[in-house]
ZAZAKE-370081 format. One line per field, with one value per residue (C-alpha): residue number from 1; residue in three letters; chain; x, y, z. Coordinates in steps of 0.02 Angstrom, whole numbers, plus 50000, padded with zeros to 5 digits. Layout:
<rs>
seq = (NUM | ...)
type = (ala | ...)
mol = (A | ...)
c1 = (X | ...)
c2 = (Y | ...)
c3 = (Z | ...)
</rs>
This chain:
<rs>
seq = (1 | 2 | 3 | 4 | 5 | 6 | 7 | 8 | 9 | 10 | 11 | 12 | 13 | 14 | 15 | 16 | 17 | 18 | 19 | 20 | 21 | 22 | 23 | 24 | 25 | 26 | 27 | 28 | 29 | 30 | 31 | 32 | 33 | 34 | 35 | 36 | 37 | 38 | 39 | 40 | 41 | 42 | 43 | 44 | 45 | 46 | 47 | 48 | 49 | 50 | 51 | 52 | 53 | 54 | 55 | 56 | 57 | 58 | 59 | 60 | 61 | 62 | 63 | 64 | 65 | 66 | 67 | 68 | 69 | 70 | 71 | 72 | 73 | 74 | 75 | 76 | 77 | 78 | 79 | 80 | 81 | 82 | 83 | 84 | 85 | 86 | 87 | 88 | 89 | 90 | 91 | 92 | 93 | 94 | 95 | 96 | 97 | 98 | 99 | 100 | 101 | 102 | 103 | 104 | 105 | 106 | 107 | 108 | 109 | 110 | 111 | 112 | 113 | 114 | 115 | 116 | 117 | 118 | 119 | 120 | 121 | 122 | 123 | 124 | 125 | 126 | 127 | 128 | 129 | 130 | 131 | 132 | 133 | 134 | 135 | 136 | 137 | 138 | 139 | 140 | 141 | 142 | 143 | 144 | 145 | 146 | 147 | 148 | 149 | 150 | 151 | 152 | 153 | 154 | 155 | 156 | 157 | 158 | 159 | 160 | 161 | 162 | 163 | 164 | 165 | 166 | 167 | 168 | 169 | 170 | 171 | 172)
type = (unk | unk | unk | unk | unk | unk | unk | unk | unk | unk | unk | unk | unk | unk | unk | unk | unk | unk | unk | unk | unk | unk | unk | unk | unk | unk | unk | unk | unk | unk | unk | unk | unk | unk | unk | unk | unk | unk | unk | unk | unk | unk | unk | unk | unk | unk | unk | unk | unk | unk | unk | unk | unk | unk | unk | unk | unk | unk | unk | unk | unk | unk | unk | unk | unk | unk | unk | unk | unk | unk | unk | unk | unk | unk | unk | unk | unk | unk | unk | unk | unk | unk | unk | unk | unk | unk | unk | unk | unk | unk | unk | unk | unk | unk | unk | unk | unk | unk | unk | unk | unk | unk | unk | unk | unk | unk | unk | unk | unk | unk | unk | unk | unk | unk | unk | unk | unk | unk | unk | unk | unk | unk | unk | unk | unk | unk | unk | unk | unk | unk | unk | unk | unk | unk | unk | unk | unk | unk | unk | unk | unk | unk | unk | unk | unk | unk | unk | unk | unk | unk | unk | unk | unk | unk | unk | unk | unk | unk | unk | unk | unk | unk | unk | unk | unk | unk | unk | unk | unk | unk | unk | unk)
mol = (A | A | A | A | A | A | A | A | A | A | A | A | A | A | A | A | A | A | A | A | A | A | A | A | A | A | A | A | A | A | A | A | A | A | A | A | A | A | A | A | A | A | A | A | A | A | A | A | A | A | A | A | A | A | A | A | A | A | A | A | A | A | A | A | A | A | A | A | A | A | A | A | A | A | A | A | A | A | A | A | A | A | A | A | A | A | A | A | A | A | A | A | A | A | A | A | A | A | A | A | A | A | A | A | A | A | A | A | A | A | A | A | A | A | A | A | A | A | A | A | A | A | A | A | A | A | A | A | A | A | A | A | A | A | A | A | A | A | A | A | A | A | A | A | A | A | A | A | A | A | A | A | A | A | A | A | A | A | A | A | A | A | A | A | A | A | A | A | A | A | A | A)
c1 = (50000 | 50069 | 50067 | 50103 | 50213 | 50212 | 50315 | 50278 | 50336 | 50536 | 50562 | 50590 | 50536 | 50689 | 50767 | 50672 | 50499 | 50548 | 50587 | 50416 | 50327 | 50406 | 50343 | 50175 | 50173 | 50289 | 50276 | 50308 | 50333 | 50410 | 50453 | 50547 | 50439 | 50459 | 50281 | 50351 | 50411 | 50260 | 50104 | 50007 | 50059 | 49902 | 49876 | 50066 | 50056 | 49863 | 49961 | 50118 | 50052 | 49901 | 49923 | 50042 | 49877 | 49920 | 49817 | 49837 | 49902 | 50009 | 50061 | 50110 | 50067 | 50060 | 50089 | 49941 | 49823 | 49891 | 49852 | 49686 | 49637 | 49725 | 49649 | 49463 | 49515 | 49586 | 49444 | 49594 | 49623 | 49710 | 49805 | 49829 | 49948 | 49884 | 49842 | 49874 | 49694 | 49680 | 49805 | 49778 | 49796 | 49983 | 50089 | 49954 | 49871 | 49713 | 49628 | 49673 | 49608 | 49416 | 49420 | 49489 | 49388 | 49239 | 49269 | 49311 | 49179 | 49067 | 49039 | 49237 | 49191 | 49356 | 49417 | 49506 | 49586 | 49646 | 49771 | 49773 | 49900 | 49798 | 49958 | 49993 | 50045 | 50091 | 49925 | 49811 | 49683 | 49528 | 49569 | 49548 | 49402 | 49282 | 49350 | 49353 | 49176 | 49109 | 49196 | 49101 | 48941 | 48887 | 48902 | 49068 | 49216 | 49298 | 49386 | 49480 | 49602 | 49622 | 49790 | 49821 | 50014 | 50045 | 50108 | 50168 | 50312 | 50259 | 50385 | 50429 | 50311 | 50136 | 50191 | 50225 | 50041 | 49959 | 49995 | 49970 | 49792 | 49755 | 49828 | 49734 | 49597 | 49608 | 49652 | 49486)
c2 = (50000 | 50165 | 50273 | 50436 | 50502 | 50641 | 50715 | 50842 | 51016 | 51046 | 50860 | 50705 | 50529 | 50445 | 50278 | 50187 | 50218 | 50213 | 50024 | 50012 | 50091 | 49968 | 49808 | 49875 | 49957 | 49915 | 50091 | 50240 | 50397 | 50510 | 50689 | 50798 | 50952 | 51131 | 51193 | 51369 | 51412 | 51350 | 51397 | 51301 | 51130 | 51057 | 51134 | 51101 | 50912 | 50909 | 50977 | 50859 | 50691 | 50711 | 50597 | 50480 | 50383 | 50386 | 50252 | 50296 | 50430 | 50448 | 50585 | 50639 | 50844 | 50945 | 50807 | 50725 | 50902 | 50899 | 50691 | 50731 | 50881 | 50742 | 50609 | 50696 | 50776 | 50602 | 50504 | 50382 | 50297 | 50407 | 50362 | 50537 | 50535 | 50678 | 50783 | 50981 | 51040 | 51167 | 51252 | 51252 | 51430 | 51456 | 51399 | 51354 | 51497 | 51454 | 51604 | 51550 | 51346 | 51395 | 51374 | 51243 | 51155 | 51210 | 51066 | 50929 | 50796 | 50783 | 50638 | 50592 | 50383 | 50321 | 50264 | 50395 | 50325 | 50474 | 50417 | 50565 | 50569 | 50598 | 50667 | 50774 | 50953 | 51012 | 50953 | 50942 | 50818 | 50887 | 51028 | 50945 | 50800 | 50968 | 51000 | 50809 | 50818 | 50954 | 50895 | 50731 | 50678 | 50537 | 50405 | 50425 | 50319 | 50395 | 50290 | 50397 | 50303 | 50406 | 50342 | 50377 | 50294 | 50445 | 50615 | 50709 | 50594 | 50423 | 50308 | 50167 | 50012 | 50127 | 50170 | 50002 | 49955 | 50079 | 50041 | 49876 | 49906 | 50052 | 49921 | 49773 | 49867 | 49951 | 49799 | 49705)
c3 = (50000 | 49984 | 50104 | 50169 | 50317 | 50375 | 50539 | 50655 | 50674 | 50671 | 50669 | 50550 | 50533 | 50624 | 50558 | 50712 | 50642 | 50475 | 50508 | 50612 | 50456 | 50330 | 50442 | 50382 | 50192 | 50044 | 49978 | 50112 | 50046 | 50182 | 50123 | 50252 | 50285 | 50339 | 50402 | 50440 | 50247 | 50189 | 50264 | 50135 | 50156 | 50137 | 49953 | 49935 | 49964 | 49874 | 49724 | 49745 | 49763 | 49654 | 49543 | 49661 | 49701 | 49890 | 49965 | 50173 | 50271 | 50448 | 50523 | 50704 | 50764 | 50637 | 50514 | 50597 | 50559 | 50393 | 50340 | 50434 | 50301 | 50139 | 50198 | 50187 | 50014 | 49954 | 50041 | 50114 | 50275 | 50397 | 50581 | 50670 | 50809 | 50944 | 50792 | 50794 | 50766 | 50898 | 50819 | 50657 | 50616 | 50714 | 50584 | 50448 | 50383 | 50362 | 50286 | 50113 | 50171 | 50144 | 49967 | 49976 | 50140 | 50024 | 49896 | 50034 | 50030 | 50163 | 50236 | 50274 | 50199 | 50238 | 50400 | 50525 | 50687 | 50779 | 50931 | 51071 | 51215 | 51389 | 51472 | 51310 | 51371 | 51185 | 51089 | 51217 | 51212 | 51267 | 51167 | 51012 | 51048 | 51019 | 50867 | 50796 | 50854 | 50765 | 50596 | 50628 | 50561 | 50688 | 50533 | 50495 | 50518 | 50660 | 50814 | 50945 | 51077 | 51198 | 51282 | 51466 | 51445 | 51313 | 51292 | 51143 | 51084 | 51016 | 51080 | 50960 | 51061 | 51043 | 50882 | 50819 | 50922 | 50856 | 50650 | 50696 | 50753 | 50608 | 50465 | 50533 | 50510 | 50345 | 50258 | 50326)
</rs>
């Protein structure tokens, strides 16, 4: 399956989950991403991998915000590690989004499984359950582990859980 990384803010995908990832997909495509030069990474990466035929999407932070917004545009599986969706607008800008939000389909059809860290001080949780919420329609493909053994960083075992759980269940 191919499939889309995508890190968090000032950081990388490090060789550790890189190896978790490949356990799971023959096909990752992991570009290295700088959210503050570009505050249109969502159009950026809609434009980019367009006709890559990108079949699911990870991200972690503000890669998880942004493979939350592809995902719904692509109508693809997405895993979002503690997602940066209360934030959207700090290093996003988001004024110029609404033209773009306006074409999204709505319902979201393909399965989202958005992983939120209960001890998360960066991206806090019950900051963004609200917004998840109001995105929702109550038929949609949405399951939200809340984890009370996580915080912002994803160490390697609840990573390598976690896309064990999301592609078990994408490849039903």
């Amino acid at each position: 399956m191919k499939t889309l990384y995508l890190h968090g803010l000032d950081s990388f995908l490090t060789d550790e989950k890189r190896t978790i990832l490949e356990k799971y997909t023959d096909n990752l495509i992991a570009p290295l991403i700088d959210y503050r030069k570009d505050p249109y990474t969502i159009q950026t990466l809609l434009e980019r991998y367009k006709d890559e035929k990108i079949e699911l999407v990870i991200g972690s932070s503000m890669g998880g915000l942004t493979v939350y917004y592809l995902s719904w545009f692509w109508q693809i599986p997405c895993l979002a590690f503690n997602p940066a969706l209360p934030y959207r607008s700090i290093i996003q800008e988001l004024p110029e989004l609404p033209t773009v939000l306006d074409e999204k389909p709505n319902p979201r059809t393909a399965f989202l499984r958005v992983v939120l860290g209960r001890h998360d001080d960066t991206i806090k949780p019950f900051d963004t359950l609200p917004l998840l919420m109001s995105d929702m329609n109550e038929n949609e493909p949405l399951s939200i582990h809340l984890r009370n053994d996580l915080a912002h960083q994803i160490p390697f075992d609840i990573f390598d859980e976690e896309l064990g759980y999301f592609f078990k269940k994408v490849r039903k």
